[in-house]
C-alpha positions in Angstrom: 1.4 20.0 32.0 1.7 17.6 28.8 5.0 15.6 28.4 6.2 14.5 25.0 7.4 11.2 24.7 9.0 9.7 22.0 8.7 6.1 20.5 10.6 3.9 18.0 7.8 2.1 16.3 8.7 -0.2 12.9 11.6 2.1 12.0 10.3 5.4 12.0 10.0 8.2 15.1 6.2 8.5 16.3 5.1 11.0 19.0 3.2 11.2 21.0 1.4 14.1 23.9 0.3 12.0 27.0 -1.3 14.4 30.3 -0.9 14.3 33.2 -3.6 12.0 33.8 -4.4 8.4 32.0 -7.9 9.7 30.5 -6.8 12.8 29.4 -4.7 11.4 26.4 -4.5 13.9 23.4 -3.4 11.9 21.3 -4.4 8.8 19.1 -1.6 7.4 18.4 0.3 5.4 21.3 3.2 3.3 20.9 4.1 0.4 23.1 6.4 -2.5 22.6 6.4 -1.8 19.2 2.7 -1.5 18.4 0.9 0.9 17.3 -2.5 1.6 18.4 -4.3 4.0 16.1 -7.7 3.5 18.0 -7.3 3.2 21.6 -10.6 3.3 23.3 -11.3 0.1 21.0 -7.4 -1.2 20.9 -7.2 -1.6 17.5 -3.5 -1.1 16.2 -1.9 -0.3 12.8 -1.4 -4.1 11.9 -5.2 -4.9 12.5 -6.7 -1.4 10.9 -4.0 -2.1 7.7 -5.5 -5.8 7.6 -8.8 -4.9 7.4 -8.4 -2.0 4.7 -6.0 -4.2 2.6 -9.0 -6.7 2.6 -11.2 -4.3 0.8 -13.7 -4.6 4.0 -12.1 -0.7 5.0 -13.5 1.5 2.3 -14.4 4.1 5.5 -13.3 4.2 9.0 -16.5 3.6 10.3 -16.3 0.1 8.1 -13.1 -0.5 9.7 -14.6 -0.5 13.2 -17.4 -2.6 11.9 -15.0 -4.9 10.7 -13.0 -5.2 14.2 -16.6 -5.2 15.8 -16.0 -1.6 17.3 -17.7 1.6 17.6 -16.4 4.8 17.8 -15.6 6.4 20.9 -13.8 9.3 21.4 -13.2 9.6 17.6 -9.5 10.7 17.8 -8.7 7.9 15.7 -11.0 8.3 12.4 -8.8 10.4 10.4 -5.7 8.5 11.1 -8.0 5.7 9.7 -9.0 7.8 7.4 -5.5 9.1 6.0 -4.8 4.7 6.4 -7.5 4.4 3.7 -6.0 6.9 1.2 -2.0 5.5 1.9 -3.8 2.1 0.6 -5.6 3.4 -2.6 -2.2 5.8 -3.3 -0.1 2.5 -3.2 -2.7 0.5 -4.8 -3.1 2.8 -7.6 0.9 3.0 -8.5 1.0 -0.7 -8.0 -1.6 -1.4 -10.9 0.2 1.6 -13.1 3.6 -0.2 -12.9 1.9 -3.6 -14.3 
């Protein structure tokens, strides 16, 4: 049986499904103490895999865990790193169209 729990993470609600057991997480997003960890067979939270895309090194997600020196695991976390990648360009892209 899966149990939802909720966490308060940088102002905004994240959830997330955690099983019964510890290795049968569903989910790639965990929140703890205020970090998010988008990646966490490698540990990598949002504050590292922003870092690394904002520093033009994370055109892909697989750059991204190059960049951390990580491989891919499970893969639960590549489109979240993906989707990380387009909020960048999106914001970059209205940032240069309001100079």
């Amino acid at each position: 049986m899966l149990t939802i729990i909720n966490c308060i993470a940088q102002n905004s609600l994240s959830f997330f499904w955690l099983a019964n057991r510890s290795d049968m997480l569903s989910s790639h997003l965990l929140c703890r103490r205020n970090i998010l960890f988008v990646c966490i067979c490698n540990a990598l939270n949002d504050q590292t895999v922003r870092t690394i895309v904002a520093s033009g090194a994370g055109t892909s997600p697989g750059a991204i865990l190059r960049s951390a020196g990580c491989k891919p695991q499970c893969g639960r976390c590549l489109p979240d790193m993906a989707e990380m990648i387009t909020e960048h360009q999106t914001a970059s892209a209205f940032a240069k169209a309001a100079d």
